[in-house]
C-alpha positions as CSV (number, residue, x, y, z in Angstrom):
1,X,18.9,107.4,140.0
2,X,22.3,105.9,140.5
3,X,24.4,104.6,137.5
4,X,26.5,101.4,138.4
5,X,29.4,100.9,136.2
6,X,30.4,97.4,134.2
7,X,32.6,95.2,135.8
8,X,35.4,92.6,134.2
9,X,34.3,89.5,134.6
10,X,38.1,87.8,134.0
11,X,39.6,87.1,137.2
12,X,43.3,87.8,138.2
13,X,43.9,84.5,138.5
14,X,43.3,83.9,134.6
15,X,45.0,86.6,133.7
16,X,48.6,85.7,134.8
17,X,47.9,82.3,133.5
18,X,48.2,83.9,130.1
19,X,50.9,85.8,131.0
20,X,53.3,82.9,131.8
21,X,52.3,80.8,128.6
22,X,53.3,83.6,126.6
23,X,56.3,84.1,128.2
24,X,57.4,80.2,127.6
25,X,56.4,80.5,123.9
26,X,58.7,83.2,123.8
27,X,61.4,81.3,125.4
28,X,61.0,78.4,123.4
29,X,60.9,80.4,120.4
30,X,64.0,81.9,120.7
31,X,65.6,79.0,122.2
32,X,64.9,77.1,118.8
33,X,65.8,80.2,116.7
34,X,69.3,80.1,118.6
35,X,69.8,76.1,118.9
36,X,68.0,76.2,114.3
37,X,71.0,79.2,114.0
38,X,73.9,77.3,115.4
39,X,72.8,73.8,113.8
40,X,72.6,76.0,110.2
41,X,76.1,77.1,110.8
42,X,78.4,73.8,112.4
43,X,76.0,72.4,108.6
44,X,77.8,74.7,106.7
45,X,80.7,75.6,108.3
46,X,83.8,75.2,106.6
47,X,86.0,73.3,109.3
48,X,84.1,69.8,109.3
49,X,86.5,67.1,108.5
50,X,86.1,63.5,107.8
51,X,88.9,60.6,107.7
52,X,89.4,58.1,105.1
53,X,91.6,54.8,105.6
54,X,93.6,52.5,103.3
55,X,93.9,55.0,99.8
56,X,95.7,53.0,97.6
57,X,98.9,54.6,96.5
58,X,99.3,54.6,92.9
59,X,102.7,54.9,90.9
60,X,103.5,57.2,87.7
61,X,106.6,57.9,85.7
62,X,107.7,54.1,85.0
63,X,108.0,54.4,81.5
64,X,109.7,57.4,81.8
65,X,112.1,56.1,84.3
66,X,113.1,52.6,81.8
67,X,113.4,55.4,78.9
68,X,115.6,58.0,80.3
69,X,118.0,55.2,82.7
70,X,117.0,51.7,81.8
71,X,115.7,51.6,85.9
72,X,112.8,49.3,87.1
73,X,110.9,49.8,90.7
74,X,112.7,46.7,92.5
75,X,109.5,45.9,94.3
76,X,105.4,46.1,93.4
77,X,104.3,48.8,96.4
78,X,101.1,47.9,97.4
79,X,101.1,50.6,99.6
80,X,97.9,52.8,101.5
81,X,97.8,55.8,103.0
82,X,94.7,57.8,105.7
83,X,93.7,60.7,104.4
84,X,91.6,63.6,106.4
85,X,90.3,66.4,104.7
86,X,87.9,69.4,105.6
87,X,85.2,71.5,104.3
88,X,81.9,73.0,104.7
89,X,79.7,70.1,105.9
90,X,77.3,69.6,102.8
91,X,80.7,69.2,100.7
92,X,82.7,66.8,102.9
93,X,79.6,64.3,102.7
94,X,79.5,63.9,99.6
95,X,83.3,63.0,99.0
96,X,83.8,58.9,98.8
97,X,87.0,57.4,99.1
98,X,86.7,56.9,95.3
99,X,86.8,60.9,94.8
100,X,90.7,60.8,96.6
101,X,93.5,59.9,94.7
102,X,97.3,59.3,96.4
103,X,100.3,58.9,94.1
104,X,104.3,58.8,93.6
105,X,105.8,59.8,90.5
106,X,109.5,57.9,89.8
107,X,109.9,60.3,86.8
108,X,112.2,62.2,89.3
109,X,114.8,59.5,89.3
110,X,117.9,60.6,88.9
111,X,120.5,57.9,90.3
112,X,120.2,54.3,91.0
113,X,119.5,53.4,94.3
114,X,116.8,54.0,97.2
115,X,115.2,57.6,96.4
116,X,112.6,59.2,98.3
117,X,109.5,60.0,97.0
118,X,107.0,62.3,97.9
119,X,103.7,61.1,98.5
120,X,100.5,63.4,96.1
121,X,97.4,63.8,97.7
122,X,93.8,64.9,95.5
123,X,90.8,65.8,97.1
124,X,87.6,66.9,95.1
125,X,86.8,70.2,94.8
126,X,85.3,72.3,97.7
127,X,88.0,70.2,99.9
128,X,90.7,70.2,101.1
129,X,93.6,67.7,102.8
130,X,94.2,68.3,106.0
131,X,96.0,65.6,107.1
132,X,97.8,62.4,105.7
133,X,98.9,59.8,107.5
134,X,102.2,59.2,105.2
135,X,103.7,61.7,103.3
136,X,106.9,60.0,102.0
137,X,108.1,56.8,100.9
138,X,111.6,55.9,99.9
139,X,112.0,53.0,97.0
140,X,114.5,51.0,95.5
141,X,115.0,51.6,91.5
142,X,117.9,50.0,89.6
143,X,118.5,47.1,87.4
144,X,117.3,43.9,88.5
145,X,119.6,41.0,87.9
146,X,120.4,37.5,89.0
147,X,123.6,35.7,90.0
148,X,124.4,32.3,91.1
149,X,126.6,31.8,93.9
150,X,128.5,28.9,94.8
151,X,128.2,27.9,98.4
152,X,131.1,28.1,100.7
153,X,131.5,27.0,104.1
154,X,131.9,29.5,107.1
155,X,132.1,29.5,110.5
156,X,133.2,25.8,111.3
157,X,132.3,23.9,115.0
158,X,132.9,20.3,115.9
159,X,134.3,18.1,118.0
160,X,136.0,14.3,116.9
161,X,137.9,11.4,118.4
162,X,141.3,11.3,117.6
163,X,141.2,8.2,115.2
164,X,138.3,10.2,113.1
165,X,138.8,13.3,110.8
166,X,136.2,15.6,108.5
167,X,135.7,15.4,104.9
168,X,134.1,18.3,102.6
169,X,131.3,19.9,103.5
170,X,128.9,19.3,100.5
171,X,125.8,21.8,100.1
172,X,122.6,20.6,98.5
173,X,122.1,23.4,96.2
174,X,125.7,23.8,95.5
175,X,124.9,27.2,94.4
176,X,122.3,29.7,95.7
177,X,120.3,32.2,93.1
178,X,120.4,35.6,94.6
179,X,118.6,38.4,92.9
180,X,118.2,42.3,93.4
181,X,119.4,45.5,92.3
182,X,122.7,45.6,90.2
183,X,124.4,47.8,92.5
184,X,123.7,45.8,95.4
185,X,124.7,42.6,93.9
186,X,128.1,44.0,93.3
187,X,128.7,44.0,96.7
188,X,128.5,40.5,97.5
189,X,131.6,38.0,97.1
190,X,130.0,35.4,98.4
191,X,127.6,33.3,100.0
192,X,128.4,30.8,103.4
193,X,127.0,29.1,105.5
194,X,127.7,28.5,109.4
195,X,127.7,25.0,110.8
196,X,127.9,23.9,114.6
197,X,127.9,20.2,114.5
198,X,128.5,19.4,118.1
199,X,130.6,16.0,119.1
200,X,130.4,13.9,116.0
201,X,130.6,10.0,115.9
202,X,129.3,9.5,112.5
203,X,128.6,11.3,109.3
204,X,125.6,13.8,109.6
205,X,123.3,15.9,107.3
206,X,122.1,19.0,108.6
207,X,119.8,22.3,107.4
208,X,121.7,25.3,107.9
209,X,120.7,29.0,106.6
210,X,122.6,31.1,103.9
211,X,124.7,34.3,104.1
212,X,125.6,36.6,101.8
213,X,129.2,38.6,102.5
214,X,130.7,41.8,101.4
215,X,134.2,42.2,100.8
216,X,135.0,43.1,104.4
217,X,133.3,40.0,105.8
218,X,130.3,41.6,106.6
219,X,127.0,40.3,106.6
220,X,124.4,42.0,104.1
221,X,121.1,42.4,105.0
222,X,119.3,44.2,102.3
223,X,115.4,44.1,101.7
224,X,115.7,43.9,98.2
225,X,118.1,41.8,97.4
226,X,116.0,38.1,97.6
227,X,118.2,34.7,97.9
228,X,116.5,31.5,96.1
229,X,116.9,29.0,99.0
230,X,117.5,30.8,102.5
231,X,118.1,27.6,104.1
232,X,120.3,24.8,102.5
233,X,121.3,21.1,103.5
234,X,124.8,20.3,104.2
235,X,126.1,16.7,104.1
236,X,129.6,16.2,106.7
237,X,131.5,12.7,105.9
238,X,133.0,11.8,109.1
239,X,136.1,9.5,108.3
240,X,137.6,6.4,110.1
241,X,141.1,5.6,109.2
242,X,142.7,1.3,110.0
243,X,145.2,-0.3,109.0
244,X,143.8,-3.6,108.0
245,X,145.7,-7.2,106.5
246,X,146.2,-8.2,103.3
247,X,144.4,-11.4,101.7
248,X,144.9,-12.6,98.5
249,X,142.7,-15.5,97.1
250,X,142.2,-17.2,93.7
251,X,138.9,-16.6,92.0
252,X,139.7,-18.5,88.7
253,X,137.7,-21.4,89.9
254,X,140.0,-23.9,89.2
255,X,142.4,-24.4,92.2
256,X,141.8,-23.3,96.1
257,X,144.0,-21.1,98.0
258,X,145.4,-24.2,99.8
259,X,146.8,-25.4,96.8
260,X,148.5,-22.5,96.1
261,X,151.9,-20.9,97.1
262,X,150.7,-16.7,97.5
263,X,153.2,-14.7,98.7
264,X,152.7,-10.7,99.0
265,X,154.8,-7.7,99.6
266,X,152.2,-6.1,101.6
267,X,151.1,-7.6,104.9
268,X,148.5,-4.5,105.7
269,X,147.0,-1.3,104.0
270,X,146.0,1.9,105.4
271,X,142.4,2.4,104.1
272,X,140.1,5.3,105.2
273,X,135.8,5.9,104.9
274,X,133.3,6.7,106.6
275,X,132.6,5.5,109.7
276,X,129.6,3.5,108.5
277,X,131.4,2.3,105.3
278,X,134.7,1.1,107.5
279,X,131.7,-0.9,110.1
280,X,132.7,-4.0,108.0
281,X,136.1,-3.6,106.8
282,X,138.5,-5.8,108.5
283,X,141.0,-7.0,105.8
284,X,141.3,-5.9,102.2
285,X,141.4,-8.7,99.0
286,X,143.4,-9.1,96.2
287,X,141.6,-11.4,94.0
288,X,143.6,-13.3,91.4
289,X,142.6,-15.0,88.5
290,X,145.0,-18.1,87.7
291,X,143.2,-18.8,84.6
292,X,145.4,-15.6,83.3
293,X,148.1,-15.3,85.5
294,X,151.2,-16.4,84.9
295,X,152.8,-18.7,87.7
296,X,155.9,-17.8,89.3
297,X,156.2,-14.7,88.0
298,X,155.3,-11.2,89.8
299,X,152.1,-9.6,89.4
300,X,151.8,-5.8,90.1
301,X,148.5,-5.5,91.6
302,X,146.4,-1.9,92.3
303,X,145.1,-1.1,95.7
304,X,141.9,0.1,94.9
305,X,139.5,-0.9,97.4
306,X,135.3,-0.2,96.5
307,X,132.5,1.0,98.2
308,X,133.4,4.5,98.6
309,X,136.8,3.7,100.4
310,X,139.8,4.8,99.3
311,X,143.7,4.0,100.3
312,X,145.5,6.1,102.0
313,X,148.4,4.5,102.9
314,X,152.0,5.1,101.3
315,X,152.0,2.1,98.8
316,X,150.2,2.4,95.8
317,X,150.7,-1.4,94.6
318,X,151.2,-5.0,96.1
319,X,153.3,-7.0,94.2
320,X,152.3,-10.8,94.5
321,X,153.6,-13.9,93.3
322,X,150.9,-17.1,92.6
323,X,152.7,-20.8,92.8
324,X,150.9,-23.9,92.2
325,X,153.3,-27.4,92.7
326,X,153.4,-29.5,90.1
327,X,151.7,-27.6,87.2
328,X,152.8,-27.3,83.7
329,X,151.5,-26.0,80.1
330,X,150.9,-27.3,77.1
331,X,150.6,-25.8,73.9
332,X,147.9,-27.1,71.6
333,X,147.2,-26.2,67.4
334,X,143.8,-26.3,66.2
335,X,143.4,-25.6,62.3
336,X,140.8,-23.5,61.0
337,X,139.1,-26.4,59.9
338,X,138.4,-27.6,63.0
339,X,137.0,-24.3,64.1
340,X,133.4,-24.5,64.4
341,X,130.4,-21.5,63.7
342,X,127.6,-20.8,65.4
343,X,124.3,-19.3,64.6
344,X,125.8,-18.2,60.6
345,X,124.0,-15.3,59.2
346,X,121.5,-16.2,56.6
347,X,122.6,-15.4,52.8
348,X,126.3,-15.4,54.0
349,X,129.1,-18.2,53.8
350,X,131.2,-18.0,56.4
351,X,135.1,-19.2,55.9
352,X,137.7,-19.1,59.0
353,X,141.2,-18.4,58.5
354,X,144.3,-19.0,60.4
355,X,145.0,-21.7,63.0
356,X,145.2,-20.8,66.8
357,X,147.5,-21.7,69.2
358,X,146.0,-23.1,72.5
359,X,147.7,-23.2,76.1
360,X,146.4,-25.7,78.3
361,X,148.2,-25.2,82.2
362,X,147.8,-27.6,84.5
363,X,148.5,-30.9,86.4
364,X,151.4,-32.6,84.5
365,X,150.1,-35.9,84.6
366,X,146.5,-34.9,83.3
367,X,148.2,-32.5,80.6
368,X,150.8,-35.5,79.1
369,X,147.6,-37.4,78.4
370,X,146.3,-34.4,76.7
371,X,145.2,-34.1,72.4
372,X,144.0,-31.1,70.5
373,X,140.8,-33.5,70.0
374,X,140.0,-32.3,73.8
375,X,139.6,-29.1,73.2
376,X,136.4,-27.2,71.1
377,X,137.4,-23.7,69.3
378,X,134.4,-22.2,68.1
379,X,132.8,-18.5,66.6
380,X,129.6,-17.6,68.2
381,X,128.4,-15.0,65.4
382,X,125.4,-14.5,67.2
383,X,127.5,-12.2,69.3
384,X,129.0,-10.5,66.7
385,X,126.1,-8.0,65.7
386,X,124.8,-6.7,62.3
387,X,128.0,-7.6,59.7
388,X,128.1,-6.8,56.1
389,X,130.6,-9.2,53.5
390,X,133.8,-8.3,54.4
391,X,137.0,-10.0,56.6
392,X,136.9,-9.8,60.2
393,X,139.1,-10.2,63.2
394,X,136.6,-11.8,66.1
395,X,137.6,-13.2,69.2
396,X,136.8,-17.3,69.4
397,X,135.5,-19.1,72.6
398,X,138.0,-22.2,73.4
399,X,136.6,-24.9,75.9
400,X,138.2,-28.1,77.2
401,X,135.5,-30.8,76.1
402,X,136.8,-34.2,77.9
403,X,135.0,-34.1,81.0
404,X,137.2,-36.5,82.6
405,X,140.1,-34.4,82.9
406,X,140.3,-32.1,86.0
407,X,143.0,-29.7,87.6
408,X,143.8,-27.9,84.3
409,X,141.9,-24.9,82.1
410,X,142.8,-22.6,79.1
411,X,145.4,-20.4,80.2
412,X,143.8,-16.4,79.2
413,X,141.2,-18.2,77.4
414,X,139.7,-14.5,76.3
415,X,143.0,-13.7,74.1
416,X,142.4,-15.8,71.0
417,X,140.8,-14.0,68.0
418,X,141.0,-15.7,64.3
419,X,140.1,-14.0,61.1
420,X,136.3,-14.9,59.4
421,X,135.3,-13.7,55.8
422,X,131.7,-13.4,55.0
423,X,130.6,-13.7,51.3
């Protein structure tokens, strides 16, 4: 009897199936051991970095600095600096910008002036600072002071006709505050401005910006020195000069200039202005009060023309002589009884004292016909002010009363004063 042996009932197809999912879970398996190993060691490794921006950079050793020199930091930094630092991965992560401090310390001063300082870096433990993206900064330290300088003009441009001529520049500010360190400061002698006016026909006001000069006429341009107005206004008179005539005229009010003989030493004056304050200047006045002039006699009279214009001609005085035909004077005496009061303080008596002598110019035939009874002498007290009892000298207001007489007046009708006594 024949044995027949067992037989495998897995075919070879089967088999290699097996074999090749094996194989992958191998691969895979040591493909994530390798990719889980070299993930564990970028996590940990001690070369990761990480960048922070705008660390504010703070400043020590201020105190110290205003103890030890009497120095101030000319200017408030507010200064930043990018920091990178490096460390094992699981440290760097946790660092905020918070955890970094940057710093200067002025401590190290020794001498006034712009010192460089060296810019401190912290990073939190585990860390360290690879990188920074400023490492030094240089700052001004000294006393700060202020100084006022007047404004001068500099450079100097223009163009005028030849009957016209520049006055004074005149600055609005006249002076500029400039500020900054003590020993900058001492460098400047002074401030000026430039002006380019072009062709001028008339006077002008321009904006023009300030300079500040060292002693070799150099300009200084200093970041910490600061100037209260960098631009200023400048006001430029252009002036006119003209000869222009004489006039003289008789303002008294009592006779015309036709009536009158004027005669005048001067027949023109040289004045000068502006060109808009000459526009309506064509003859300069003399104005002459015959009511206190004397007749026939020569008055000294002051050229002194108004409105801003001045003379500028060789002759400081006209000398002119006032004729009227047929005028006399006439003296007239008025007691102190017939001088009158007006307005009396209450609780006072008021007593006058003295006569006064009147003059009375005018026609002769209206004059002769003339009495004292014509003409009113009187004290106004109510322009005399607060007076206590006492004597007084006060000045008297004198009128010509008849209204039928014309052609004459009270020669220097302001002179007369007469003593009052108050009890």
């Amino acid at each position: 009897m024949k044995t027949i042996g067992n037989k495998s009932s897995v075919s070879p197809r089967r088999t290699d199936k097996r074999r090749v999912t094996m194989l992958l879970t191998v691969i895979v398996a040591v493909v994530s051991a390798i990719v889980l190993w070299f993930y564990a060691l970028d996590y940990d490794s001690p070369d990761f970095s990480k960048t922070f921006t705008n660390i504010s950079i703070t400043v020590t050793g201020e105190e110290e600095l205003r103890t030890s020199l009497g120095y101030t930091l000319l200017e408030e930094p507010d200064l930043t600096v990018d920091v990178t630092i490096v460390g094992k991965r699981t440290e760097v992560n946790q660092v905020r910008a918070s955890d970094i401090t940057a710093s200067i310390d002025l401590s190290s001063v020794v001498a006034a002036g712009e010192n460089k300082f060296t810019v401190q870096i912290s990073a939190p433990n585990g860390t360290a600072v690879s990188s920074q993206s400023v490492s030094e900064l240089r700052l001004y330290v000294d006393n700060f002071v202020s100084r006022q300088f007047p404004l001068q003009t500099g450079n100097l441009t223009y163009t005028l006709s030849a009957d016209m001529y520049l006055d004074a520049v005149v600055f609005s500010p006249a002076t500029v505050c400039v500020s900054g360190p003590e020993s900058e400061l001492d460098k400047i002698v002074g401030a000026y401005v430039d002006l380019e006016l072009g062709e001028l026909v008339n006077s002008v006001k321009v904006s023009a910006p300030v300079k500040l000069l060292d002693a070799e006429g150099a300009e200084i341009n200093n970041a910490y020195i600061l100037i209260g107005s960098r631009t200023v206004s400048a006001s430029v008179g252009v002036y006119v000069e003209r000869e222009v005539p004489v006039r003289v005229t008789l303002v008294g009010g009592v006779y015309s200039d036709d009536t009158a003989v004027i005669t005048c030493d001067l027949r023109t004056v040289t004045l000068r202005g502006t060109v808009e304050q000459m526009e309506s200047v064509t003859e300069y006045v003399i104005e002459i009060d015959e009511t206190s002039t004397a007749f026939d006699l020569p008055i000294k009279v002051l050229i002194n023309p108004d409105g801003g214009v001045i003379n500028s001609g060789t002759a400081e005085y006209a000398t002119v002589t006032v004729t009227i035909p047929d005028i006399g004077s006439a003296r007239f005496n008025i007691d102190s009884e017939s001088i009158g009061i007006i307005d009396p303080p209450e609780g006072y008596e008021v007593s006058v004292s003295g006569d006064v002598t009147v003059e009375v110019r005018g026609l002769y035939d209206v004059i002769s016909g003339m009495t004292s009874d014509d003409i009113s002498v009187y004290v106004d007290m109510s322009a005399l002010g607060e007076l206590s009892k006492g004597v007084y000298a006060v000045p008297v207001t004198v009128e010509i009363t008849n209204e039928e007489l014309s052609g004459v007046f009270i020669y220097n009708r302001n002179a007369y004063i007469v003593r009052i006594t108050l009890k």
